[in-house]
N, C-alpha and C positions, 0 to 999 in steps of 0.2 A: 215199705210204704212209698217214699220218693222211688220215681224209675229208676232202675239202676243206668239206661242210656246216660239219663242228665246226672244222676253220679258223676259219670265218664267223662259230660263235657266238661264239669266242674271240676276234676281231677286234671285235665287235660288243657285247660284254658289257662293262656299267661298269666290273665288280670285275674282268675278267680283262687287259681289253685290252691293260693295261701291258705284259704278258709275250709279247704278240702276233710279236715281232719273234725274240723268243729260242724260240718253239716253233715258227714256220717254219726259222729255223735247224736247229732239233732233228729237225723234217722234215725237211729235203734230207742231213741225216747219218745219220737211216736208209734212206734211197734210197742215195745214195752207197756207203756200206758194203752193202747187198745185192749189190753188185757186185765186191765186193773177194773175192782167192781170199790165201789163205798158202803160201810154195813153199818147204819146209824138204828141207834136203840133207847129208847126214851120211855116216858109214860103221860098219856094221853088223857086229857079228862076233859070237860063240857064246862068250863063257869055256870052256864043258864041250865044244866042239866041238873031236877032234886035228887037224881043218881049217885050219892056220892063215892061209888066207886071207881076207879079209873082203870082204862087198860093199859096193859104191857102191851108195847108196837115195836116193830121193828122193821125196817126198811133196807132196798139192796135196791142203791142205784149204779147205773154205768158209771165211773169217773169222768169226769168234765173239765177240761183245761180250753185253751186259745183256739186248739188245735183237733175239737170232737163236733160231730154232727150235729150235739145237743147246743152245743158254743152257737154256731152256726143261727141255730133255730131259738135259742135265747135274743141273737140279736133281729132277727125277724119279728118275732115277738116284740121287743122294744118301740120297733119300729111301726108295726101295726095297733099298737097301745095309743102311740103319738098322733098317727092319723084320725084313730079314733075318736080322739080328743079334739078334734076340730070341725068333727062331725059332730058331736057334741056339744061344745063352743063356739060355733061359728063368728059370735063376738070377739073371740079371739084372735083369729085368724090374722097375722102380722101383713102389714101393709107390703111393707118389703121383704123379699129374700135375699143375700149375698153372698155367693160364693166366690171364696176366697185360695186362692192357688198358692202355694207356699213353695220355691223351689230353691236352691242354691247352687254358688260354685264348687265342681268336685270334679274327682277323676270321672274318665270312662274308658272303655277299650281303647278308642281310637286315640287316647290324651291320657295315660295312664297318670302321669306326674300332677297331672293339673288339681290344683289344691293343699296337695301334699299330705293328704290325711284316709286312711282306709276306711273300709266300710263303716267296723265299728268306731272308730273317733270320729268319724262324720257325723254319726247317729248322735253320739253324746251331744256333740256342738248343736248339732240340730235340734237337738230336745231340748238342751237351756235355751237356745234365741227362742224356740217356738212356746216355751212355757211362760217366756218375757210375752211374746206380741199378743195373746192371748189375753195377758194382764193390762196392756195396753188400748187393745182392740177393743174392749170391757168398757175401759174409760172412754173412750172418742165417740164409740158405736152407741152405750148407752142399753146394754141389753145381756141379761146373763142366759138368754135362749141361743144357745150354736151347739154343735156336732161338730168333733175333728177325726176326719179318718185318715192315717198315712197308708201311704202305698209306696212301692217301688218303681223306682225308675225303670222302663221295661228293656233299656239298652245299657244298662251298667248294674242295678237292684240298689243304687243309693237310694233313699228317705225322699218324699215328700209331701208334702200335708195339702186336704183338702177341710176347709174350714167353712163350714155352713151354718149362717148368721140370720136368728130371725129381727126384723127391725118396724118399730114402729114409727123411725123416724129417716128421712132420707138421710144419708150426708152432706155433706157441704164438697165440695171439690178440697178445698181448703181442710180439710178432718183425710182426703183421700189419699192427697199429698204428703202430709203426716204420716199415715199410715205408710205408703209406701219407700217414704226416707227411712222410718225408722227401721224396716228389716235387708231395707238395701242398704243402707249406711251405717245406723246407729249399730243393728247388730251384725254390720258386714257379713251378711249372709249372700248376696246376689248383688247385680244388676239390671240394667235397663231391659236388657234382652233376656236375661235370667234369674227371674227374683222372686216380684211376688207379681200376679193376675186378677183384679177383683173384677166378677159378674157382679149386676146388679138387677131385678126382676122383679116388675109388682104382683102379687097375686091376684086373683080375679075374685076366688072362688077357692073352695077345698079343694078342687082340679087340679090348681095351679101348685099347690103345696102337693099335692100325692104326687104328682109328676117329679117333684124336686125332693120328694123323699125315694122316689126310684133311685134316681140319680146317683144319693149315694152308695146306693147297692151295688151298683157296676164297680165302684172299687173295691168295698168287704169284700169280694167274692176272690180277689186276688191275696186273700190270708186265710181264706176258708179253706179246713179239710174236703167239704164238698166240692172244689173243684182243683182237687191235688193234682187229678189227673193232667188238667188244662195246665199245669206249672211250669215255666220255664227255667232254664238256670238262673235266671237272674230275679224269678220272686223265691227261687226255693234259697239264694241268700240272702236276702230280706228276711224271708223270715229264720230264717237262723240266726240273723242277725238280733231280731225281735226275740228269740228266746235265748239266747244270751246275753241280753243288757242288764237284768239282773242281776248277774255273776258281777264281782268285784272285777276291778282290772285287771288285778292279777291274776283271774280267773278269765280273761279273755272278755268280760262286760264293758259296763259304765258305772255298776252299781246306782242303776236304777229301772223299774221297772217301766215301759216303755210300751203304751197301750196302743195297738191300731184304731181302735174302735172306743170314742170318748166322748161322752156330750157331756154339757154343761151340768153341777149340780139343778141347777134350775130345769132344766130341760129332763134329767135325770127321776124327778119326784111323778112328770108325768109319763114318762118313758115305767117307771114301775110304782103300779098300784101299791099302796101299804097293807101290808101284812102283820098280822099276830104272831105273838110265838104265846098266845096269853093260851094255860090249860095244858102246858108241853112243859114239862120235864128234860132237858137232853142227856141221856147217861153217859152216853159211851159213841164214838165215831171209829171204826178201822177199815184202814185201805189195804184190800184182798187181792192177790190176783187168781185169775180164772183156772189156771194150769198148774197151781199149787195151792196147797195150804196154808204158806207163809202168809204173814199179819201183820201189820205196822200200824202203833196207837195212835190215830190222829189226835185227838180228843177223850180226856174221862173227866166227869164231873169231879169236883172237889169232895163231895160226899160220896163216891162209888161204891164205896163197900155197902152202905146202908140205900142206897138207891138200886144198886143191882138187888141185893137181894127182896126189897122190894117187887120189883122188877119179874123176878123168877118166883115170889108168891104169887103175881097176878097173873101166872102163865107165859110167862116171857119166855121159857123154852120151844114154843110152836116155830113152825115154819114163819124164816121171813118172807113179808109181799115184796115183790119184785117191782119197782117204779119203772118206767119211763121216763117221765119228764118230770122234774122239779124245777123251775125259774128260778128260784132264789135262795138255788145252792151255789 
């Protein structure tokens, strides 16, 4: 999957090498999972239908993690849901928008010592200060509409956040200042020259939001499998880094998981429509791969025995449909 050149640099590179053993890892788990299929099997029925029989369904999606096409096009999706809504809303439409730059002190090539903490303890540190200012940013700003997306640094692959804030109210200089002490100071993340950046931008129009929903895209794409190819060594340790902060420490993480791509719960509800699960049954979930027969139970109902066989009364032995896309798996 990752080239094997930038393997090479990564093997090869003073400041990177260390990680050399955990991003071939991270390679053969995106190989691995391009082969993995999902095989969910449930029973289907209508509420408003006076049909009271139900069918036995069965479903075979591709797997879906950070790191799939489908990931990819889930957040497009999100994102054209969003716009949508203010084509729809236009009373909505937030007077101000604020993009907020998140950056700190750390190593890089040319400065290896500086900071004294590697990639992965960087990330940690950066996750608590940035899950503080967030909480913070909420009280001053006055608004639970933002998207945080981190990206890598493109000369070293350290962590740093771009936070986009919708606002119906300006700030004061005084709330900006605030702001800025607290992640250069309070949570000694940076300084003056290296900290935090806030834009500030009125919108006009739904023009003026589409454009600033672009905008974020230019970062996603540097954690997208769709543009693996475009990858440098220094996002393909980023994101190794992002799929290892899960893992305990001892395991080379943070013990915790560490999203690129996160908007606000608020933002969140309109970013995804609501869904039913009302008339669905779920019996049974397994993760298959394509070049074996091997099977791992993600999921079985509490009642499985009497739901399968349910299940195989209503013909649940046919061929399963093959999906495409599912949002809100």
């Amino acid at each position: 999957m990752i080239d094997p050149s930038i393997l090479e640099e990564i093997r090869t590179d003073p400041f990177l090498k260390y990680l050399y053993n955990m991003v071939v890892a991270f390679d053969k788990y995106l190989d691995s999972t391009s082969n993995c299929n999902i095989s969910i099997k449930g029973i289907r029925y209508d509420p408003e239908d006076s049909d009271p029989i139900p069918d036995a369904v069965q479903y075979n999606l591709d797997y879906m993690h950070r790191w799939t096409k489908k990931y990819d096009n889930k957040i497009l999706y999100k994102l054209y849901n969003f716009q949508w809504y203010f084509i729809l809303h236009p009373d909505k439409t937030p007077k101000y928008t604020m993009m907020v730059t998140l950056t700190g002190t750390h190593a890089s090539p040319r400065h290896p010592r500086k900071g004294g903490l590697n990639h992965i303890a960087y990330l940690g540190k950066f996750h608590e200060a940035h899950r503080k200012s967030k909480d913070m940013f909420r009280k001053y700003l006055k608004t639970d509409l933002y998207l945080s997306i981190l990206e890598g640094h493109p000369e070293s692959g350290y962590v740093h956040a771009h936070d986009l804030y919708f606002l119906d109210e300006l700030p004061s200089q005084k709330t900006l200042d605030t702001i800025q002490n607290h992640w250069n100071n309070t949570l000694n993340m940076g300084s003056s020259k290296h900290g935090i950046k806030i834009e500030i931008k009125e919108p006009k129009d739904f023009n003026d939001i589409k454009s600033f929903i672009a905008y974020p895209m230019s970062y996603v794409g540097k954690t997208t499998i769709g543009d693996l190819p475009e990858w440098t060594k220094y996002d393909v340790i980023f994101n190794t880094c992002l799929w290892l902060s899960s893992r305990s420490k001892l395991l080379g993480g943070i013990g915790r998981r560490v999203r690129a791509f996160q908007p606000s719960r608020a933002l969140s509800k309109i970013m995804n429509p609501p869904s039913s699960n009302d008339g669905y049954v779920h019996i049974e979930s397994l993760l298959t791969h394509k070049n074996s027969n091997d099977s791992t139970i993600l999921y079985q109902s509490p009642y499985f025995e009497i739901n399968n066989q349910a299940w195989l009364n209503l013909g649940g032995d046919t061929p399963a449909i093959q999906v495409e896309c599912i949002n809100n798996i």
